[in-house]
C-alpha positions as a Markdown table, in Angstrom:
| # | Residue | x | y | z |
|---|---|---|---|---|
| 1 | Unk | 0.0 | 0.0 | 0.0 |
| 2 | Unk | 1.1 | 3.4 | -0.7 |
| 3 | Unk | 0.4 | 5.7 | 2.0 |
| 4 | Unk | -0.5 | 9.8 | 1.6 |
| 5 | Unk | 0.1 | 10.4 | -2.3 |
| 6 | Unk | -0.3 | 13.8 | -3.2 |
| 7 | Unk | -2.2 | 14.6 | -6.5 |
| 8 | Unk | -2.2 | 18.0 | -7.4 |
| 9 | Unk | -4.4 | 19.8 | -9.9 |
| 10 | Unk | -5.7 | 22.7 | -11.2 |
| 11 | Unk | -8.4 | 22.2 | -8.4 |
| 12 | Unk | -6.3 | 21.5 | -5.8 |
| 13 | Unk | -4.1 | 18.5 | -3.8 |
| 14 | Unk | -5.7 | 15.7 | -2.9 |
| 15 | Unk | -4.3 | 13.1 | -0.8 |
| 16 | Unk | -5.1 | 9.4 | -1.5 |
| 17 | Unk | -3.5 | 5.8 | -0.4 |
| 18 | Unk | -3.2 | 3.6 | -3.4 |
| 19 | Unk | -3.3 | -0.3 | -2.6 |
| 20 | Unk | -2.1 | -2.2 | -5.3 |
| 21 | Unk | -3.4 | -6.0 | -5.5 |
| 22 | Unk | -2.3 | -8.7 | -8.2 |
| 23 | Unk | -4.9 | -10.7 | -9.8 |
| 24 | Unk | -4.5 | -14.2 | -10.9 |
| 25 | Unk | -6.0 | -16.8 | -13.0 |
| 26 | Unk | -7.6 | -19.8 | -11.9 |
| 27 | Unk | -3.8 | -21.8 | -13.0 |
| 28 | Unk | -1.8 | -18.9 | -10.6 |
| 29 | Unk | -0.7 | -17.1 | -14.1 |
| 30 | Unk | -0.7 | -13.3 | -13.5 |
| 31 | Unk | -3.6 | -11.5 | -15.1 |
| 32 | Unk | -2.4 | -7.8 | -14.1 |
| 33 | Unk | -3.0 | -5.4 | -11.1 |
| 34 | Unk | -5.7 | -3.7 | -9.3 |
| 35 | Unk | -4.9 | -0.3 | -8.3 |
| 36 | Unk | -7.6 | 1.0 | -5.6 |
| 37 | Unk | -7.7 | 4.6 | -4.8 |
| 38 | Unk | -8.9 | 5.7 | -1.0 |
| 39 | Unk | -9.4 | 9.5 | -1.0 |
| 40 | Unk | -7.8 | 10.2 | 2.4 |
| 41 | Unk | -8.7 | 14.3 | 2.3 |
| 42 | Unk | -10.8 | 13.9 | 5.4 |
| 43 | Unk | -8.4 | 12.4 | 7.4 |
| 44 | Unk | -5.8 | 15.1 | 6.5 |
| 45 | Unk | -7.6 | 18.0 | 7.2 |
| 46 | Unk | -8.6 | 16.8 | 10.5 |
| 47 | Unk | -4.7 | 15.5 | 11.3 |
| 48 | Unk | -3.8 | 19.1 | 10.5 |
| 49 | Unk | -6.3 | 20.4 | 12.5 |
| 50 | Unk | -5.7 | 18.1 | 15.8 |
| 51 | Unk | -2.1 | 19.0 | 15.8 |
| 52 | Unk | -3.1 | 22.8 | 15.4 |
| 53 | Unk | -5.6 | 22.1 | 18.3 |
| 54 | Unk | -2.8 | 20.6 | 20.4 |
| 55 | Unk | -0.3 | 23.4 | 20.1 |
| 56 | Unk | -3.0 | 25.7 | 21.1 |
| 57 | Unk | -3.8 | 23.6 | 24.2 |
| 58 | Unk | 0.0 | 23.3 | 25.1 |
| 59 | Unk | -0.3 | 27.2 | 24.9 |
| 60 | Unk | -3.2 | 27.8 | 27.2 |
| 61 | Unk | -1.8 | 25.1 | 29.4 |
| 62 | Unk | 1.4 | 26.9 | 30.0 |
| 63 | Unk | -0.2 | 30.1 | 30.1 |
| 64 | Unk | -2.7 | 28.9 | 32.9 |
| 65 | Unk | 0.1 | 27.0 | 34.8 |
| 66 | Unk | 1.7 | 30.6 | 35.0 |
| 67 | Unk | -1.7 | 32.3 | 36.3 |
| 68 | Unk | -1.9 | 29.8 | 39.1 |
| 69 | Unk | 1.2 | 30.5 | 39.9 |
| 70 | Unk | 0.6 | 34.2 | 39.9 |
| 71 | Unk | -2.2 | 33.8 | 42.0 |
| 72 | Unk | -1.2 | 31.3 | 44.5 |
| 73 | Unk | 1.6 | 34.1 | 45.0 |
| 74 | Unk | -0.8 | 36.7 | 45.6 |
| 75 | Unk | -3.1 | 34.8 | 47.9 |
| 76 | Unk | 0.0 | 33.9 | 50.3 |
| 77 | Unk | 0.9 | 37.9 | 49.9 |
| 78 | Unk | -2.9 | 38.5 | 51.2 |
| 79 | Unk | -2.9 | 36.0 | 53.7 |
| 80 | Unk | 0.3 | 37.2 | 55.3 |
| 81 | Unk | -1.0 | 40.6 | 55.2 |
| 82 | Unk | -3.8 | 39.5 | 56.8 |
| 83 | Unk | -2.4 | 38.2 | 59.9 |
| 84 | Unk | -0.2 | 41.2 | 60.3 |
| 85 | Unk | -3.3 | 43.2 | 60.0 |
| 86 | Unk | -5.2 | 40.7 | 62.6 |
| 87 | Unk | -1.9 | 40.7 | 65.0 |
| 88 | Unk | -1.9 | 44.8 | 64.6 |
| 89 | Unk | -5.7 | 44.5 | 65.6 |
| 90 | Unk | -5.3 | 42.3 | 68.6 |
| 91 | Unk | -2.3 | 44.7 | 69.7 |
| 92 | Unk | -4.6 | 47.5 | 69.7 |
């Protein structure tokens, strides 16, 4: 089988596999070949479009990895700002 051939055309590329199958005669003598062509478009486009999905997850990933880091920074800044406020309070 040939995998992912390109055809390209006034109309465009198109992407097929090609499996190519002898055919034999009742006494095992080779007749010729049959060349089947599987239109594999679909299955492009969306390959194409899950890797550009994944990079854009890996993206958002690191980009909310480094706003929970942010904020877990910020909310141990409060918290210790709170206890000095409380332990200014109780002083008071």
């Amino acid at each position: 089988m040939l995998k992912n051939i390109e055809w390209t055309t006034e109309k465009g590329t198109k992407h097929f596999d090609i499996n190519i199958s002898q055919v034999f005669s009742t006494r095992n003598h080779l007749l010729g070949v049959t060349l089947t062509f599987i239109e594999t478009n679909d299955y492009e486009q969306l390959t194409q479009e899950l890797e550009s999905t994944r990079l854009e997850l890996a993206r958002v990933s690191k980009i909310l990895a480094e706003t929970t880091s942010e904020l877990i920074m910020a909310y141990n800044e409060l918290e210790s700002t709170r206890k000095e406020l409380e332990l200014l309070h109780q002083q008071t």
